[in-house]
C-alpha positions as CSV (number, residue, x, y, z in Angstrom):
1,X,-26.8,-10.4,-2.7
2,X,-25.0,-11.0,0.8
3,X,-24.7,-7.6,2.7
4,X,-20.9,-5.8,2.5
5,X,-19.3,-6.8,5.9
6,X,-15.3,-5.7,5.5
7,X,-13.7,-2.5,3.4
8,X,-10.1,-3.3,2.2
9,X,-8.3,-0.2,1.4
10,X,-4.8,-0.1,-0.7
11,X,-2.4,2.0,1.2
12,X,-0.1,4.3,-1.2
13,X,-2.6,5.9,-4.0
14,X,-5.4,5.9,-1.8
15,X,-4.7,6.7,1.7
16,X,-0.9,8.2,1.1
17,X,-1.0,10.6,-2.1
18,X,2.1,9.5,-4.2
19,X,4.7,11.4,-5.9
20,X,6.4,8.4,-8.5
21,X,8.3,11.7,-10.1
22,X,9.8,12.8,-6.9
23,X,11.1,9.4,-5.8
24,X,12.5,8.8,-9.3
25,X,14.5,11.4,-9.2
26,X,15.7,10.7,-5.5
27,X,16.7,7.5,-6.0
28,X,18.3,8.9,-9.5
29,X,20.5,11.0,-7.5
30,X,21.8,8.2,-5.3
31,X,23.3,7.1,-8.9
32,X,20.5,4.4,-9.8
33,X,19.3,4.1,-13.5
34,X,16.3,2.6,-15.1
35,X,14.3,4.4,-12.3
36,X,11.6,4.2,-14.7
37,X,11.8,0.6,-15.1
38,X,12.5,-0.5,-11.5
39,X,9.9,1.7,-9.6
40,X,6.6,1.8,-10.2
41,X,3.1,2.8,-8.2
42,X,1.2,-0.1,-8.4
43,X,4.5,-2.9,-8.6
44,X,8.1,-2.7,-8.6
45,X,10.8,-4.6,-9.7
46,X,14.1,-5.6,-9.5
47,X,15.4,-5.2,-6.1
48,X,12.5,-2.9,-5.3
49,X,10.3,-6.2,-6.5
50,X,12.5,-8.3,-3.8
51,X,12.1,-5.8,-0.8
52,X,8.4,-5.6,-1.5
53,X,8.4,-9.5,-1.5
54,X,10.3,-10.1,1.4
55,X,13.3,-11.9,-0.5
56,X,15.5,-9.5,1.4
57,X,15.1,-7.2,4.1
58,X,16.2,-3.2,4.1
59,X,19.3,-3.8,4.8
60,X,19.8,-6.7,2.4
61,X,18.0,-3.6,0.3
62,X,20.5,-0.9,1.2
63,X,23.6,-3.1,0.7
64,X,22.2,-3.8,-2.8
65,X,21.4,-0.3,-4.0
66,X,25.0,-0.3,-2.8
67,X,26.8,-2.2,-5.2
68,X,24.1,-1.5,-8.2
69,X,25.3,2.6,-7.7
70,X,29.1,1.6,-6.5
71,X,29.3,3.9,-3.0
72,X,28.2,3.1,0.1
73,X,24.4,4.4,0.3
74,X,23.1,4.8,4.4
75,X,19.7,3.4,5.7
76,X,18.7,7.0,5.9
77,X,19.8,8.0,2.3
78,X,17.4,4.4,1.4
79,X,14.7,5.5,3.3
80,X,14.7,9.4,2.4
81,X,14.1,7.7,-1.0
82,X,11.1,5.5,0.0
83,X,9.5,8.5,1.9
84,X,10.0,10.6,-1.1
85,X,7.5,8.3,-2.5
86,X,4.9,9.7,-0.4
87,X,3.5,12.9,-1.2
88,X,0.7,13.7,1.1
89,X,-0.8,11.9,4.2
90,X,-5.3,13.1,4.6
91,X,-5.8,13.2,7.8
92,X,-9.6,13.5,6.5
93,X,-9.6,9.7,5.3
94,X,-7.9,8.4,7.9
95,X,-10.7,9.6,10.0
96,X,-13.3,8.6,7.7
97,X,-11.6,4.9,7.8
98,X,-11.3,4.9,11.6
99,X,-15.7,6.0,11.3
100,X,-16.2,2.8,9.5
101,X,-14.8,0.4,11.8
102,X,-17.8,1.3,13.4
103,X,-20.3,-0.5,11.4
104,X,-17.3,-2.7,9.2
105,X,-14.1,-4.9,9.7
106,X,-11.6,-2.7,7.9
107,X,-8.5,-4.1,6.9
108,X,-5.2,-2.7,4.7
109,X,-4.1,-4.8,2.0
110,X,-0.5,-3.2,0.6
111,X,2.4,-3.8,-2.0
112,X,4.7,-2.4,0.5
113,X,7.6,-2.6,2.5
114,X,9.7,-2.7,5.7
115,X,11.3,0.7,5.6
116,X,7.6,2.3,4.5
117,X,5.7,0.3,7.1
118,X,8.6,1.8,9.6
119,X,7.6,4.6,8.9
120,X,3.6,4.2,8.7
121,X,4.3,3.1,12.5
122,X,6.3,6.1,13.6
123,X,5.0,9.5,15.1
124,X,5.7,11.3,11.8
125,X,3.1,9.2,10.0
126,X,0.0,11.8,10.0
127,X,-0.9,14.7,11.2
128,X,-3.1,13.0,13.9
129,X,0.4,11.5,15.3
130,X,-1.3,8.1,15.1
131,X,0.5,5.0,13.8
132,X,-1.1,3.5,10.4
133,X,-2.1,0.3,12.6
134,X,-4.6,1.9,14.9
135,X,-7.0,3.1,12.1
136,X,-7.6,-0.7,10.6
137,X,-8.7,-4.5,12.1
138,X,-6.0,-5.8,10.4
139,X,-2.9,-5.0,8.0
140,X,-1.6,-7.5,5.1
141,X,1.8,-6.0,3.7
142,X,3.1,-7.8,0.5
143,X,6.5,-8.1,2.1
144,X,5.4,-10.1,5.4
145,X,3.1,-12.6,3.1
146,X,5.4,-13.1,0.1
147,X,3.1,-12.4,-2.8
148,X,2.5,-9.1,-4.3
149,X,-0.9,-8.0,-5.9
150,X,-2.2,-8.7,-8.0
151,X,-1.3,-12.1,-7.3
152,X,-4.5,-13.9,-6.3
153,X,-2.8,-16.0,-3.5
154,X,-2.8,-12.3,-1.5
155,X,-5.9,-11.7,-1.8
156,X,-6.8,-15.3,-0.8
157,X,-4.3,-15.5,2.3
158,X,-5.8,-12.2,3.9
159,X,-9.4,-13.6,3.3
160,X,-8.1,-16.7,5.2
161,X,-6.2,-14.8,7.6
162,X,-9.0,-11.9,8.4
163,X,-11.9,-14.7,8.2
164,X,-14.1,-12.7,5.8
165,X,-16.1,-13.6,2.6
166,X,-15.0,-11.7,-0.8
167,X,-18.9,-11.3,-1.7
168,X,-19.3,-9.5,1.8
169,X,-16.0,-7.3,0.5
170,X,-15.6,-3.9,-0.9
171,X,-12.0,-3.3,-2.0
172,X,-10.9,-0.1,-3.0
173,X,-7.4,0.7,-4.7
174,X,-5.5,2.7,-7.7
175,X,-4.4,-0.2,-9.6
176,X,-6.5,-1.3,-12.5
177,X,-4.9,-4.9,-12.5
178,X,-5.2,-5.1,-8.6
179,X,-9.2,-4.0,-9.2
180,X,-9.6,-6.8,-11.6
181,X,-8.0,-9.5,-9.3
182,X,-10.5,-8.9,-6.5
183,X,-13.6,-8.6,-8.9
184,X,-12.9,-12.0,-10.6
185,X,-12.6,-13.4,-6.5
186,X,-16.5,-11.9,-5.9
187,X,-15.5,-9.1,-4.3
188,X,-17.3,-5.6,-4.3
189,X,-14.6,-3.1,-6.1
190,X,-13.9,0.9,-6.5
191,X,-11.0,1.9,-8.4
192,X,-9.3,5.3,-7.3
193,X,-7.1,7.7,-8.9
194,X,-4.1,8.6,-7.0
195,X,-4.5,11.6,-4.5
196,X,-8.6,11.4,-5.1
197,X,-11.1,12.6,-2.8
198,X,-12.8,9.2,-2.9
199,X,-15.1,9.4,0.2
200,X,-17.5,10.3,-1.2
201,X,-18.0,7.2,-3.7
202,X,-17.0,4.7,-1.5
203,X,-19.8,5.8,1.1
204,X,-22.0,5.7,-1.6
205,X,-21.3,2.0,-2.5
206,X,-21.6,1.0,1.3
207,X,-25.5,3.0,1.8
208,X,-26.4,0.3,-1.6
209,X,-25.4,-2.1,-0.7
């Protein structure tokens, strides 16, 4: 069995503690319905799908949330919506994630996009007042590559992209469907539950393997 090289970690349910409820109701109170339908932790949909795809950009976004609420919505009424998505940011795992690039080739692998990763890049990220970026090797958002997990062809085009093996992979995120993907590619998995402390398993996986 080849040796784990790389750790690919999810971003929101893993790193960034969600709050689905919270962002429901914010974007409820802009005037969308079928919040439950359209936004969702581990995919979206609708217009939320096409953002997180790269079909349009945020303001392509915000001028669609627009006309689908009939008022004018502003980039910061769009994106006080997105960041209501995100609950808490652990400055513990960051940390922990920045240790393993000692020893590993970390990467990010995210459903996500433009108006988060703004955000994951700004000063108000984490309490460390780091930018998302400086804690991984590399960072594959959904929106920049097209495909959404759990698509295969993501998981394929960051292997491409990063150079790495999936048997010398351990991927780690919330989505059961997204788990399954990478463990039918070869690659080493651990599923998480949204706002886990999953240190602790994850280190255990790397010291066996």
């Amino acid at each position: 069995m080849m040796a784990i090289k790389n750790v690919v970690f999810d971003l929101g349910g893993v790193i960034i503690t969600l709050d689905r409820a919270r962002a429901v109701a914010r974007f409820a109170q802009m005037g969308l319905q079928a919040m439950d339908e359209l936004l969702d932790i581990y995919e979206q949909r609708g217009v939320f799908l096409e953002l997180e795809t790269g079909r349009i950009d945020a303001e392509g976004f915000r001028s669609k949330l627009s006309a689908m609420v009939g008022k004018v919505l502003t980039m910061e009424e769009v994106t006080a919506g997105w960041l209501s998505f995100m609950w808490d940011v652990p400055q513990a795992k960051l940390d922990y994630i920045g240790e393993l690039r000692k020893e590993y080739k970390v990467l990010l692998l995210s459903n996500t996009n433009p108006i988060v990763m703004e955000w994951t890049e700004s000063g108000d990220f984490c309490p460390a007042g780091r930018p998302l970026s400086s804690y991984f090797d590399g960072i594959y958002a959904s929106y920049r590559m097209g495909v959404t997990k759990p698509d295969p062809c993501i998981f394929l085009r960051m292997m491409e992209g990063a150079g790495i093996q999936a048997q010398e992979t351990l991927f780690v995120d919330d989505g059961v469907r997204n788990i399954e993907t990478a463990a039918r590619l070869g690659m080493h998995t651990y599923l998480a539950v949204n706002g886990e402390e999953w240190r602790p398993q994850v280190e255990a996986i790397l010291l066996s393997k």
